[in-house]
C-alpha positions in Angstrom: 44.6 77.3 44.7 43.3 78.6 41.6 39.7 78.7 41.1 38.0 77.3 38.3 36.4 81.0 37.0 40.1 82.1 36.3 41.0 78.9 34.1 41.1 78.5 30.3 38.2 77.4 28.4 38.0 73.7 28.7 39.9 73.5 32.0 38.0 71.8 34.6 39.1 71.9 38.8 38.1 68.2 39.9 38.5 66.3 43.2 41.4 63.4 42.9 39.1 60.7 44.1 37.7 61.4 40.1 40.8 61.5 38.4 43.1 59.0 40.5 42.8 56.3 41.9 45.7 55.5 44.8 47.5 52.0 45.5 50.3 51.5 48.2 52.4 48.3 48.8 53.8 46.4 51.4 56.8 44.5 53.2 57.5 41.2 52.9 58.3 39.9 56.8 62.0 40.6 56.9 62.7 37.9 59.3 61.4 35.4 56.4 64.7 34.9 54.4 62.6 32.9 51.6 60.6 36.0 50.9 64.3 38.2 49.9 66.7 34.8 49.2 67.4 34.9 44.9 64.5 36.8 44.4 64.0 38.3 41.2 60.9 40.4 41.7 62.4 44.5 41.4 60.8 45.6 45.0 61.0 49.5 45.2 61.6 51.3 48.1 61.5 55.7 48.3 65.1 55.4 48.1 64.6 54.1 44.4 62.7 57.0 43.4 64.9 59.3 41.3 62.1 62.1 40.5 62.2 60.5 37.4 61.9 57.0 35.6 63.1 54.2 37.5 64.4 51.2 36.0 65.9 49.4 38.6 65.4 48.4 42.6 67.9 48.0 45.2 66.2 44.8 46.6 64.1 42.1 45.3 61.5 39.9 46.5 60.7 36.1 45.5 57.6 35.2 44.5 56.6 34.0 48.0 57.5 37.5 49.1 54.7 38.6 46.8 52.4 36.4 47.7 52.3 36.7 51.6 52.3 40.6 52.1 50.5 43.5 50.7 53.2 44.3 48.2 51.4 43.7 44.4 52.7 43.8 41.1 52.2 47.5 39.1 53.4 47.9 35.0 55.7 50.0 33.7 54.3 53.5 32.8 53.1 53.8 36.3 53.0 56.9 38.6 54.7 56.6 41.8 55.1 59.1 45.0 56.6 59.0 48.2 54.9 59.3 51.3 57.0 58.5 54.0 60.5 60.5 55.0 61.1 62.1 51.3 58.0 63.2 50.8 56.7 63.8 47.4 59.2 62.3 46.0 57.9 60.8 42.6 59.0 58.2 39.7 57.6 56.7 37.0 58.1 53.1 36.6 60.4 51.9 33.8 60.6 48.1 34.4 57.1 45.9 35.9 57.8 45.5 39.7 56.0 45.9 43.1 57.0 48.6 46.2 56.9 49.2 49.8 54.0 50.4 51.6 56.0 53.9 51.8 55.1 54.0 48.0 51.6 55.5 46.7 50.7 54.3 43.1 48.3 55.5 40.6 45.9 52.3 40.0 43.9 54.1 37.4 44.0 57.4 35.8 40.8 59.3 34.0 40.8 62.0 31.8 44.7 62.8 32.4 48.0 61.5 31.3 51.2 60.1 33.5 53.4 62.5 32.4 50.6 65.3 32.9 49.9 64.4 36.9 53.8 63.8 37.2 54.6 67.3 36.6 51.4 67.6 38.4 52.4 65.9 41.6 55.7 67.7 41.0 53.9 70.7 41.8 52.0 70.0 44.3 55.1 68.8 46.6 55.1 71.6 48.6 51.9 71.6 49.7 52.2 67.7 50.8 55.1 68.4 52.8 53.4 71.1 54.8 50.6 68.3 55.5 52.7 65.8 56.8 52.8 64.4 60.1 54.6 62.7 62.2 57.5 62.5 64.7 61.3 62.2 64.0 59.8 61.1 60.5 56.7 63.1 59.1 54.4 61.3 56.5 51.4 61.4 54.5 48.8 59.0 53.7 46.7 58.4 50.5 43.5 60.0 52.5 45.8 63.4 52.4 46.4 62.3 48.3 43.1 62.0 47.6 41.6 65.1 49.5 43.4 67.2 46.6 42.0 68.5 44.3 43.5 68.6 40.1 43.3 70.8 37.6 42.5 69.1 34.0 42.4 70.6 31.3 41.8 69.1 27.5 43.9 65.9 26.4 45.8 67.9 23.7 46.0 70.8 25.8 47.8 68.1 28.4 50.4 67.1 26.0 50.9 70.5 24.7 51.8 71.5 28.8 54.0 68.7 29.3 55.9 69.6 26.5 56.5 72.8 27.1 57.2 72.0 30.7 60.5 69.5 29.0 61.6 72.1 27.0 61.8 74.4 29.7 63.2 71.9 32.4 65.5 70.9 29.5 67.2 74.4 29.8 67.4 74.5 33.0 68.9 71.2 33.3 72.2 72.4 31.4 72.4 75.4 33.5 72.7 73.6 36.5 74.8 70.8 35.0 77.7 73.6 34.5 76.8 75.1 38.2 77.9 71.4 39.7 80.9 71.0 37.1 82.0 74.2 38.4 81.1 73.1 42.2 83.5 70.3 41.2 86.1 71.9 39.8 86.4 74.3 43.0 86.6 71.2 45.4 89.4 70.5 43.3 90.7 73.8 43.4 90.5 73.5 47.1 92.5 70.2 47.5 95.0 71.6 45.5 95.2 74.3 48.0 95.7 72.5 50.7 98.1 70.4 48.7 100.4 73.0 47.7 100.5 74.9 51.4 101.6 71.3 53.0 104.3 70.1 50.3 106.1 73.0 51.0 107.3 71.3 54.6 107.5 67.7 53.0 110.4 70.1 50.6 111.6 71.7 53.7 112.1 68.3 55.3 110.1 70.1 58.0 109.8 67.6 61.3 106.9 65.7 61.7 105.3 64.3 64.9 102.8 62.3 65.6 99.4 64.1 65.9 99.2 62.7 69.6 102.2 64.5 70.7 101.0 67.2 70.5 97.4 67.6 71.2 96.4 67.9 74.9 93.4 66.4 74.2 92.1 63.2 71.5 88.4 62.3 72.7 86.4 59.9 71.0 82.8 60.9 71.2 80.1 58.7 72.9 79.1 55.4 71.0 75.0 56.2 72.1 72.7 57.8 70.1 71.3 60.5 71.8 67.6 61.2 72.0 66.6 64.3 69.7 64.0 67.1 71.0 62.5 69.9 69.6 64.1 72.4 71.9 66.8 72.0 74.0 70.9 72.2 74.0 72.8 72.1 70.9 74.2 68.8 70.3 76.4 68.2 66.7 75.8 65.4 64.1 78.3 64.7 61.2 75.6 65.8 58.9 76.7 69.5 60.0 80.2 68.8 59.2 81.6 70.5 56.4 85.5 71.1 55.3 86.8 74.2 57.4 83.2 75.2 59.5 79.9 73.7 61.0 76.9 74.2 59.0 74.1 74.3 61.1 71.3 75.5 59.2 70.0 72.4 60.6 70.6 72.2 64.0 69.5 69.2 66.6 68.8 69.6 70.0 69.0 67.2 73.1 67.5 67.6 76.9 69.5 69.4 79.9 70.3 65.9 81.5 70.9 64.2 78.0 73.7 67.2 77.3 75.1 67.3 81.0 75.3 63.5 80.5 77.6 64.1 76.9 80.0 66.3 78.1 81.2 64.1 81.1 84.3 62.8 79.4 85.2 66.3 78.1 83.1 69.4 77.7 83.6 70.9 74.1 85.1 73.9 73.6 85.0 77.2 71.1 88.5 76.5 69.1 88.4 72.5 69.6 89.0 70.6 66.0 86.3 67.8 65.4 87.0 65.3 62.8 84.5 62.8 61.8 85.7 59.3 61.6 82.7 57.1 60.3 80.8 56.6 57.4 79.7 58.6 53.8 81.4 61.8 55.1 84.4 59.9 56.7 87.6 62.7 57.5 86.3 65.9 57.5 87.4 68.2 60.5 86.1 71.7 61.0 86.3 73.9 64.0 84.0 75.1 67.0 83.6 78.4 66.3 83.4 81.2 69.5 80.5 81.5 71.6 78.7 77.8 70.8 77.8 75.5 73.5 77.7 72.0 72.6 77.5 68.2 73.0 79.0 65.6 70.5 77.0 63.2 68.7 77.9 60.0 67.5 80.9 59.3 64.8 83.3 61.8 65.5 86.3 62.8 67.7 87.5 65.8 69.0 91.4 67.2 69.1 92.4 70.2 71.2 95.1 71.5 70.9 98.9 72.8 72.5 100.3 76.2 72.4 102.9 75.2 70.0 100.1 74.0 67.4 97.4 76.2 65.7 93.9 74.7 65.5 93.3 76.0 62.4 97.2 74.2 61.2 95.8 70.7 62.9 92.0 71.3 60.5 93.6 72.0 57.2 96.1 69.6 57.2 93.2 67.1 58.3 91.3 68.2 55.3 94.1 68.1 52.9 94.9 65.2 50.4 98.1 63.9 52.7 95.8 62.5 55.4 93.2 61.6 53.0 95.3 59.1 51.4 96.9 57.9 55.0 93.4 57.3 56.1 92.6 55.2 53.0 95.3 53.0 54.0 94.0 52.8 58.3 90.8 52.3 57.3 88.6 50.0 58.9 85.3 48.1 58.2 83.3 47.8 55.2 79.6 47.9 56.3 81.0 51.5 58.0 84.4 52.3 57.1 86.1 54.3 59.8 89.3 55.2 61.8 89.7 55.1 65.7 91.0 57.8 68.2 93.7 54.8 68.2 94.5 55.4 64.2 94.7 59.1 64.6 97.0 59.6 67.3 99.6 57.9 64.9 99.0 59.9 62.1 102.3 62.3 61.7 101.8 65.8 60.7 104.5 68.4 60.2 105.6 71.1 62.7 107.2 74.0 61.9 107.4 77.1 64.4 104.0 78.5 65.1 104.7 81.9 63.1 105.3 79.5 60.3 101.9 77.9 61.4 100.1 81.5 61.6 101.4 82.0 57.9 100.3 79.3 56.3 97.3 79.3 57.5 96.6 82.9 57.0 97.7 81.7 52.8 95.5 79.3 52.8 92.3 80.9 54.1 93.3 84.0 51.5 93.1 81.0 49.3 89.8 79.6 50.0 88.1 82.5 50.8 87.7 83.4 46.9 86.6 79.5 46.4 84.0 80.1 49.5 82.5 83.4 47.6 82.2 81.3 44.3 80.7 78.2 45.9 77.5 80.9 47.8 77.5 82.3 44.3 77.0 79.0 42.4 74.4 77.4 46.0 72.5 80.5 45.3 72.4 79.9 41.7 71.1 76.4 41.9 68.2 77.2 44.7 67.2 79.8 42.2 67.1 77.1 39.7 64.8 75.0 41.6 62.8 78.0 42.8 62.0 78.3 38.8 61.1 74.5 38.5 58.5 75.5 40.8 57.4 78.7 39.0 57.3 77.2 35.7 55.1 74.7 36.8 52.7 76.8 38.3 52.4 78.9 35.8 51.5 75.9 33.4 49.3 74.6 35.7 47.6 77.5 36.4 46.9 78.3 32.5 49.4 81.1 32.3 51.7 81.7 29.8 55.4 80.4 29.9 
């Protein structure tokens, strides 16, 4: 941090405990259907938080609810920040309501504005990140909030920052509102891919088959959820799924013995198709790539394949818009939509000879290939983006020039 000796004129380094004084919430007891029946009482929640002004809850709370747990009424205009899970996450209360215990608010502010400590807080996310704690969930508490220290500087000065900081962000804003239109458009582009490569049998009148014909193999994975370890084997979530490949930037380990115990049914193999067949990211398949040793986590299946069908044949063609609209009609649930093994193995899928296969699927990868280039170029574009949010905001903070 900065010290005080570098600052403007006027700009002062003081402890939080004089600027800001912290509030949390708390949780109604859920088993007490009176406290969450009709209630009208906005009750926010970390997921609520929208790094920005937030003007409406996913649950309320009756006035009983209120009453009989920590959780108190705050106004609108008041700072908020996460300290559980997301952490850092902030908002600024639009509408008079109450929150969760996950939830800091600012109680009273001295000598600094809401907007001013928003961007603020905004700044200082990093920082509480790296002093959370905690286990599968890392947190914060308002002793680690009020051991900061903030830099204030004049009133007008404060207005003048936040300002410049809108004006700025504002810019910034549009950039990366054409870097997702163009992520869109190239999702799109890819369907439309995929689309054009598999009409081309439905022309042909190519035969179809069903899909569990001719795999050798259609697993589902196990129903348990596994217990997760700092270091250990490999073991795949639907969270790295991605259209064509595994993303495992973020990778999850289980024990020896939890692993040996996953792989009973079927041990996973380099070249098997996975397909996820539950929830948000429902009927995405991608493929094990060479040299990986894993175990399956929950909401997926895995398909391995004959001689007489390529892998990569079996993952496009579940990625493309035929089965997406087949699965819309199989689908099951509403609290978790989702498809079984059973669902699958009925799905038809057309089967030319495998040159035919190699072809196509050397087209389409030709294909996607300049989409995947584009899609790095635009990912890179928008970390850069945030990277700048950060810069910008130290540089105001710090009393440079923007």
């Amino acid at each position: 941090m900065i010290k005080e000796k570098n600052l403007p004129n006027g700009w002062a380094i003081k402890p939080m405990t004089e600027v800001v004084t912290w509030g949390s919430g708390g949780t109604p007891k859920a088993t007490e259907s009176q406290y969450y029946d009709n209630g009208d009482i906005p009750w926010l929640i970390i997921g609520d938080l929208n790094d920005g002004v937030v003007t409406e809850s996913q649950s309320k709370i009756t006035e009983l609810g209120l009453k009989n747990s920590s959780a108190k009424i705050i106004p609108a205009g008041t700072l908020l920040v996460a300290m559980y899970g997301s952490i850092g996450k902030l908002g600024i209360t639009g509408i008079e309501c109450c929150t969760n215990q996950a939830i800091a608010f600012a109680k009273e502010l001295r000598g600094v504005s809401t907007k001013y400590m928003f961007y603020y807080m905004a700044m200082m996310k990093s920082k509480l990140i790296s002093m959370g704690k905690g286990g599968t969930q890392n947190n914060i508490s308002q002793t680690i909030l009020k051991s900061l220290n903030v830099i204030v500087p004049p009133p007008e000065v404060q207005d003048n920052l936040v300002f410049r900081i809108e004006e700025l962000f504002s810019e910034l804003d549009k950039a990366v509102e054409t870097l997702q239109t163009t992520k869109q458009q190239l999702a799109v582009y890819r369907q439309a891919v995929l689309k054009e490569a598999f009409e081309t049998f439905k022309r042909k009148s190519v035969p179809e088959r069903h899909i569990a014909d001719i795999c050798d193999y259609i697993v589902d994975c196990p129903h348990s959820t596994p217990k997760w370890v700092e270091e250990g084997k490999l073991c795949l979530r639907t969270t790295n799924f991605r259209k064509g490949f595994l993303d495992l930037s973020k990778p999850n380990y289980v024990s020896n013995s939890t692993f040996e115990n996953r792989i009973t049914r079927l041990r996973p193999m380099p070249g098997d198709v996975l397909y996820s067949r539950e929830g948000a990211i429902l009927g995405i398949a991608c493929i094990i790539p060479k040299g990986l040793e894993v175990c399956l986590g929950q909401r997926m299946m895995l398909l391995r394949t004959g001689q007489n069908l390529n892998n990569k044949f079996l993952m496009h063609y579940l990625n493309s818009p035929f089965l997406n609209s087949v699965i819309t009609e199989n689908i099951g649930g509403s609290a978790s939509p989702h498809i079984n093994v059973g669902d699958i193995k009925k799905f038809l899928i057309p089967v030319p000879d495998i040159n035919e296969q190699d072809q196509t699927v050397q087209i389409i990868e030709s294909r996607l290939s300049v989409c995947e280039s584009i899609e790095q170029t635009v990912d890179t574009a928008l970390a850069q983006a945030d990277a700048m949010r950060q810069s910008i905001l130290k540089q105001v903070f710090e009393g440079g020039v923007v």
